[in-house]
C-alpha positions in Angstrom: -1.5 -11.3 3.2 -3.7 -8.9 1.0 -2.5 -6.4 -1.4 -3.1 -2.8 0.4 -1.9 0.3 -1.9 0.7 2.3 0.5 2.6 5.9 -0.6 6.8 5.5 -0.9 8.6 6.0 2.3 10.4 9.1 2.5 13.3 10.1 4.2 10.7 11.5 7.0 10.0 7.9 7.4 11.7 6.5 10.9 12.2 3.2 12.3 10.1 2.5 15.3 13.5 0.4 16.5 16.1 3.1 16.6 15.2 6.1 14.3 17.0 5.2 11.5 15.5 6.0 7.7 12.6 3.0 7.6 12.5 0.8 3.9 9.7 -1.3 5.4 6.5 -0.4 6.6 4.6 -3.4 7.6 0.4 -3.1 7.9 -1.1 -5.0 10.7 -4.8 -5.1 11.6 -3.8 -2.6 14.5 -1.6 -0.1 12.8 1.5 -0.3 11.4 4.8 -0.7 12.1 8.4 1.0 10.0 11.8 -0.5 10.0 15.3 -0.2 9.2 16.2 -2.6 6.9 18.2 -4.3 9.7 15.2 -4.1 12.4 13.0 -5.6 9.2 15.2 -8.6 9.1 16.0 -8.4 13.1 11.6 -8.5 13.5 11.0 -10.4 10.1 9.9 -14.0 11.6 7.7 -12.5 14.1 5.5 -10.0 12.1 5.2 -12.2 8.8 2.6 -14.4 10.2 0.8 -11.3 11.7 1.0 -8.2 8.7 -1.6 -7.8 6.8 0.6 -6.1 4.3 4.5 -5.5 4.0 5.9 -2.9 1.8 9.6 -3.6 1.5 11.7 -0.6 -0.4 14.1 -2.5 0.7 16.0 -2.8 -2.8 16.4 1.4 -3.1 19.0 1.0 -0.6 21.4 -0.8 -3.5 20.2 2.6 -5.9 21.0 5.0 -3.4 23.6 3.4 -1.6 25.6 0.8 -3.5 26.1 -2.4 -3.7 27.8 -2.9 -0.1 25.2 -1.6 1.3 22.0 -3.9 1.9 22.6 -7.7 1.7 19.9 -10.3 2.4 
């Protein structure tokens, strides 16, 4: 993977699974793809080897959320 510069995801920002806020955008050669945290883990062994880039915000859901909230 290279390091591409990408803005924050926003609330604006959807998952391409099921419309929930997306944490993860992940940059392919084609586009790119945003998840849910759960779709990013759900999707994670198929995009890794394919994503030129993935920006995981991931980690805002513990901030904004609590601590209940996101677990990897």
């Amino acid at each position: 993977m290279t390091t591409t510069t990408t803005s924050p995801l926003t609330a604006a920002d959807r998952c391409d699974s099921c419309g929930a806020q997306a944490y993860v955008r992940v940059v392919l050669a084609t586009g790119e793809l945003l998840f849910c945290a759960h779709h990013a883990r759900a999707h994670e062994s198929a995009f890794t080897d394919l994503a030129v880039h993935v920006q995981d915000e991931t980690d805002r859901l513990l901030e904004e959320h609590g601590a209940g909230a996101a677990t990897r």
